[in-house]
C-alpha positions as CSV (number, residue, x, y, z in Angstrom):
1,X,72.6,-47.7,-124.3
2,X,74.1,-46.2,-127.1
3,X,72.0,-44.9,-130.0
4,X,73.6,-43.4,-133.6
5,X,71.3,-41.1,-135.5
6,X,71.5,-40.2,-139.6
7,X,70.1,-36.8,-139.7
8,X,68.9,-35.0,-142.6
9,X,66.7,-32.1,-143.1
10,X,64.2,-32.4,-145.8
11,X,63.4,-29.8,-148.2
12,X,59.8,-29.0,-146.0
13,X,62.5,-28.6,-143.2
14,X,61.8,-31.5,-141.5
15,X,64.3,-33.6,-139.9
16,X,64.3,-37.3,-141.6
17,X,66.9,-40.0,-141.2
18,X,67.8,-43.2,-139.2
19,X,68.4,-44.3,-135.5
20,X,70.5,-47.4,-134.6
21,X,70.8,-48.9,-131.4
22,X,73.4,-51.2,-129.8
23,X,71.7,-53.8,-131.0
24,X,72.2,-53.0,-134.9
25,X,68.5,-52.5,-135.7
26,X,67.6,-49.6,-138.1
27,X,65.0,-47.3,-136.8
28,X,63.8,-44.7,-139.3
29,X,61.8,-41.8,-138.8
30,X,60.4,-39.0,-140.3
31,X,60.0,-35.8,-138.5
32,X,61.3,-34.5,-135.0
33,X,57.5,-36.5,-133.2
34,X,58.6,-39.4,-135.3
35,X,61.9,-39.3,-134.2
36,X,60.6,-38.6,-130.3
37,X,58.9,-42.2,-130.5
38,X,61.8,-43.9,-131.7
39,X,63.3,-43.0,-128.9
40,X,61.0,-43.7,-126.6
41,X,60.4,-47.3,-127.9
42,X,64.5,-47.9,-127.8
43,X,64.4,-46.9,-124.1
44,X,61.7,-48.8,-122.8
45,X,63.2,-52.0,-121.0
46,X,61.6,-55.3,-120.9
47,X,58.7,-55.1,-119.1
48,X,58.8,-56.2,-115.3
49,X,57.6,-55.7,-111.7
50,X,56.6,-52.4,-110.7
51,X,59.6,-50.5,-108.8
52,X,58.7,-50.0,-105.1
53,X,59.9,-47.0,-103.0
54,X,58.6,-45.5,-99.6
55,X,56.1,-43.0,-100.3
56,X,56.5,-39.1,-99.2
């Protein structure tokens, strides 16, 4: 996945601005937690089985 962020830093010092994703949709966000979620929620795939693995 490719994501494109618009970054700006407000005068309070925060960062503000935009994150777009391959699929075109604008994301914006206002501060670096805001900006944390919007990542998050872009990275999360469609919801599916549970992976298995061997235990350790």
């Amino acid at each position: 996945m490719r994501v494109t962020l618009d970054l700006v830093r407000a005068r309070d010092g925060r960062l503000e601005g935009t994150a777009v994703a391959d699929g075109g949709a604008e994301h914006p966000f206002s501060g670096t937690l805001e900006l944390l979620r919007v990542l998050e929620d872009l990275g999360d795939p469609e919801p599916g089985p549970e992976p298995t693995g061997s235990p350790r």
